[in-house]
N, C-alpha and C positions, 0 to 999 in steps of 0.2 A: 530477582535476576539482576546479576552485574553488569555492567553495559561502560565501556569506557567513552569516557567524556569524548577521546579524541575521534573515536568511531561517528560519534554522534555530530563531530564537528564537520570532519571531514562531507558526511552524507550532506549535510545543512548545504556544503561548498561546493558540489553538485550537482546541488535543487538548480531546475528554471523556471520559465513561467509557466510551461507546460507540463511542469511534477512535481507534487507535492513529497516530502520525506515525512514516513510514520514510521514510529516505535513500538515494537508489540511488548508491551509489557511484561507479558508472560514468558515468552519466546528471547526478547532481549533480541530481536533479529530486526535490522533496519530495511527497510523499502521505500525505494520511491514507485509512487502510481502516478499514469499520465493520466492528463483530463481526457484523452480518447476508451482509457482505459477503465475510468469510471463512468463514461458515457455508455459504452459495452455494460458495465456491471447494473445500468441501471433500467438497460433494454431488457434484463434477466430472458436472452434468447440464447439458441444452443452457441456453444463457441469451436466447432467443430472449424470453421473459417479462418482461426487463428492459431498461430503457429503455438507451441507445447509452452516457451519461455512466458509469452502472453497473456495464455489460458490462465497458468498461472499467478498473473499479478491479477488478471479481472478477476478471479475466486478472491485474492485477497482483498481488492477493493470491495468486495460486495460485503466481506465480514469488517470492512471498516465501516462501510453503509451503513450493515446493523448495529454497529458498533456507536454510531455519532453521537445518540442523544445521551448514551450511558457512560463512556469513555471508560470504561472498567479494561478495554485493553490497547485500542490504539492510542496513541496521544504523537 
């Protein structure tokens, strides 16, 4: 998967302390997840509470979760 540099620069220039930016390797699709967001994915409780945009990144943190120790897709 293609990924241009400037995509990946730009996401870096609107990380904070409060978001990490990953790369799905596969996907070639960039995210930032909040540390609230990974705190949600690590309660693995329903997300019924959180709005649809949210739900969303807390599934993708929890497949970065499973993801850590292998790094076969986030990075």
């Amino acid at each position: 998967m293609r990924v241009k540099i400037r995509d990946i620069v730009d996401a870096f220039d609107c990380q904070t302390d409060e978001t990490t930016v990953y790369l799905n390797r596969r996907t070639g699709v960039i995210v930032a997840i909040s540390e609230m967001e990974f705190f949600a994915a690590r309660e693995k409780k329903s997300l019924d509470g959180y709005p649809e945009w949210q739900r969303e990144n807390i599934e993708i943190a929890r497949e970065i979760l499973d993801d850590e120790d292998k790094g076969e897709v986030y990075v």
